[in-house]
Wavefront OBJ file of the C-alpha trace (Angstrom):
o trace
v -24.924 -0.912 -8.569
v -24.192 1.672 -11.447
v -21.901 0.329 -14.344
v -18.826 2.577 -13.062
v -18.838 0.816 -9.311
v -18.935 -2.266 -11.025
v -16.463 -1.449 -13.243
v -14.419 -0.348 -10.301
v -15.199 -3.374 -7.529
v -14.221 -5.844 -11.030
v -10.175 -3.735 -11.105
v -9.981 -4.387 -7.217
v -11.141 -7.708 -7.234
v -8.748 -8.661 -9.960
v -5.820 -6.819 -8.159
v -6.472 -8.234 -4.842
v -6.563 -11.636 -6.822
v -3.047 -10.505 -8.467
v -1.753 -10.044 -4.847
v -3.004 -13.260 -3.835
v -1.362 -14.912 -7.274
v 2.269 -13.421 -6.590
v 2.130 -13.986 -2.684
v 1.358 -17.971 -3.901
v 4.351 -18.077 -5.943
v 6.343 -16.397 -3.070
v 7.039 -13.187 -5.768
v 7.065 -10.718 -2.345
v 9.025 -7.753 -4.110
v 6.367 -7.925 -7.093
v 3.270 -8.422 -4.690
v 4.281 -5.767 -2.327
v 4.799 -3.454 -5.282
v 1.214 -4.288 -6.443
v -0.164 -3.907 -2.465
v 1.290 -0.356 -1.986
v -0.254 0.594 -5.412
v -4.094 -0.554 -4.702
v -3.430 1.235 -2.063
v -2.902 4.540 -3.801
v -5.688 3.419 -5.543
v -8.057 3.073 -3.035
v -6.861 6.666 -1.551
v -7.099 8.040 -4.425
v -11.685 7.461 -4.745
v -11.013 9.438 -1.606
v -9.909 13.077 -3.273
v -11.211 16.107 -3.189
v -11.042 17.097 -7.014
v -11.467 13.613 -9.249
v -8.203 15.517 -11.678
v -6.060 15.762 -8.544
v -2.409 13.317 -8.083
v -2.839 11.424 -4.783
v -0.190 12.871 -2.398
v 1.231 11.373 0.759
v -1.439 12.648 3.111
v -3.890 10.988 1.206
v -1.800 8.076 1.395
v -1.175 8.300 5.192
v -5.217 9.163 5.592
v -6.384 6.141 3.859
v -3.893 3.973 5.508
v -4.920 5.326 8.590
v -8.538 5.101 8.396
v -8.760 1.398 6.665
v -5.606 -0.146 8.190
v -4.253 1.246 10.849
v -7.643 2.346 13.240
v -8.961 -1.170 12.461
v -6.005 -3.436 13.328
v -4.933 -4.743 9.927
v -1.121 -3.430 10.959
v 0.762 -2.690 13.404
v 2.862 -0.074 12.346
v 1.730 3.802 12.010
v 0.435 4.946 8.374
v 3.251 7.312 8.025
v 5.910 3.963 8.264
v 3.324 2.297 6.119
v 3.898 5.287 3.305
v 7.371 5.404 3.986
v 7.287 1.783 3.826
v 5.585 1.844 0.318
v 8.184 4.655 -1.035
v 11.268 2.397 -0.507
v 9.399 -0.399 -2.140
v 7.983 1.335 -5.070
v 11.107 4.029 -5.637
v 14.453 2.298 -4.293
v 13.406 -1.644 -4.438
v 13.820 -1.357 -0.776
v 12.903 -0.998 2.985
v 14.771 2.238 3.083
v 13.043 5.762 2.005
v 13.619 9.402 2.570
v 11.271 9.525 5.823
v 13.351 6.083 7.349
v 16.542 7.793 7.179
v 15.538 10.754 8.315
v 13.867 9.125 11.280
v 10.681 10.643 10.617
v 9.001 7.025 10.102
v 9.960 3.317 11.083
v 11.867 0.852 8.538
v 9.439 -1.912 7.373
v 11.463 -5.053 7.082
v 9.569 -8.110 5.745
v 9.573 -11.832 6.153
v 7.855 -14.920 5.512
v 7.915 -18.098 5.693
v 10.806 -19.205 7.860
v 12.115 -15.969 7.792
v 12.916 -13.341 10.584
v 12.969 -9.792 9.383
l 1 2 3 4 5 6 7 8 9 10 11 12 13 14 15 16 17 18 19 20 21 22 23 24 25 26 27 28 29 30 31 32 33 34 35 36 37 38 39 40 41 42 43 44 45 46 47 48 49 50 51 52 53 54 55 56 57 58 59 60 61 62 63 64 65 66 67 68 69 70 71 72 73 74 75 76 77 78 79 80 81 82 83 84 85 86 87 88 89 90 91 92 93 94 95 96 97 98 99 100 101 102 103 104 105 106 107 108 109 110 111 112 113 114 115
């Protein structure tokens, strides 16, 4: 394994551990946060040009491919990026694409909780 993929499978492992850390302490605002970033992460090994942002589509194409097609959620990738931009940009469940009706609200429970 060259050092970079090491270096690389060490920052996921560490952030998947974070996730695991702040779901454990029941921090779900904080760990979702952290969950909809490795996930930009993770599309973004995926781009075209290494220099380039990652952009929704990238976002909805990961999601798609790793999530969605193999039954990790049940929801569509868009609602999963729309999902991730009321987290990350309104503290929320609501977004632009939610609103608009262009994507499903996300609501989250756990626990004893019903969404």
């Amino acid at each position: 394994m060259s050092e970079r993929v090491d270096a690389l499978s060490r920052s996921f492992g560490q952030t998947i551990a974070g996730i695991d850390l702040l779901l454990g302490s029941q921090l779900i605002h904080p760990c979702l946060v952290l969950l909809y970033s490795t996930i930009d992460a993770a599309a973004a090994l995926e781009r075209d040009h290494p220099d380039s942002d990652v952009t929704g589509r990238q976002f909805i194409a990961w999601a798609d491919r790793y999530l969605i097609q193999r039954g990790f959620v049940s929801c569509s990738a868009v609602d999963l990026y729309a999902a991730r931009c009321g987290v990350l940009h309104t503290f929320s469940a609501a977004s632009r694409r939610s609103r608009g009706g262009t994507a499903e609200r996300i609501a989250y429970a756990w626990g004893t909780g019903q969404a």
